[in-house]
C-alpha positions in Angstrom: 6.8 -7.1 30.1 7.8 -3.5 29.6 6.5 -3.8 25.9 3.0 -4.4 26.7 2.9 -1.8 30.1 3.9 0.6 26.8 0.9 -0.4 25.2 -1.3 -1.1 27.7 -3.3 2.0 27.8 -3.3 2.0 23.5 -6.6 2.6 22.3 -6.4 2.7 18.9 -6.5 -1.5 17.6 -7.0 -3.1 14.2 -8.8 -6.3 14.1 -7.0 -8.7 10.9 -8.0 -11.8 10.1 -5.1 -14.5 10.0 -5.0 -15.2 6.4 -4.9 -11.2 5.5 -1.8 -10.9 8.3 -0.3 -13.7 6.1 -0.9 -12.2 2.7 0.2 -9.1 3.5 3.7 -10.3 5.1 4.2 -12.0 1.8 3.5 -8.7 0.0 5.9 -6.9 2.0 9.2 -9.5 1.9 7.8 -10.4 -1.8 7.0 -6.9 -3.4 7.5 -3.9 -0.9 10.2 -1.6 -2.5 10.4 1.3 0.2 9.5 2.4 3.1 6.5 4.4 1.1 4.9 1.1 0.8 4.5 0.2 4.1 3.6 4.0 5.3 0.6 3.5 2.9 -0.1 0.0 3.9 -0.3 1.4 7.7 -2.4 3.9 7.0 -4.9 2.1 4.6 -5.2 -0.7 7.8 -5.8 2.6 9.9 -8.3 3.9 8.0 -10.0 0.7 7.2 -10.4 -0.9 10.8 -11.1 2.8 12.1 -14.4 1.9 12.8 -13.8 -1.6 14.5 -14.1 -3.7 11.4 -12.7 -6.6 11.4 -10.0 -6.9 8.1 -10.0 -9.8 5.7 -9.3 -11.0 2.5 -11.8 -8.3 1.0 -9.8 -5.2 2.2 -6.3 -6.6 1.0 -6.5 -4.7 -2.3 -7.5 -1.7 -0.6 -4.6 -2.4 1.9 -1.8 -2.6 -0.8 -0.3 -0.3 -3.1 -1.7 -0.6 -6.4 1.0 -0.7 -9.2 1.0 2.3 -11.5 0.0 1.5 -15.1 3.5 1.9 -16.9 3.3 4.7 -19.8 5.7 5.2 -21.9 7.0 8.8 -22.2 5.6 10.5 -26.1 9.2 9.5 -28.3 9.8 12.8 -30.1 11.3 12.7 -33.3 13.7 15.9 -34.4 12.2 16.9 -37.7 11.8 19.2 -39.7 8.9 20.5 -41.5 8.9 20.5 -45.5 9.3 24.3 -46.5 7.2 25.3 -49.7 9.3 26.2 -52.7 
């Protein structure tokens, strides 16, 4: 019982809803590829449930990192412009 005498006096609690706790353990053993992602996910549940709000399905896109669009880097092609005569 040491654990929860640590975290007895904690007053800072989330409220998740079972199938968000679900989803996002499959996002993190699925898709998670550092520990960045799960900083942000910790902080997005903070800032979310701040208030007391319960989390659910509705927040998980706010919850997870959002994959960059990939853009392809400008190909530059060495050339060389026509000179007149």
């Amino acid at each position: 019982m040491e654990m929860h005498n640590t975290y007895k006096n904690e007053t800072r609690c989330v409220l998740l809803s079972i199938p968000l706790i679900i989803r996002l353990f499959e996002y993190i053993r699925e898709k998670a590829t550092s520990d960045e992602d799960l900083h942000f996910m910790a902080e997005r549940i903070q800032e979310l449930g701040w208030d007391g709000l319960r989390l659910t399905m509705n927040q998980y896109s706010s919850i997870i990192p959002q994959e960059m669009p990939r853009t392809h880097s400008p190909t530059y092609t060495n050339y060389t412009e026509a000179t007149p005569e």
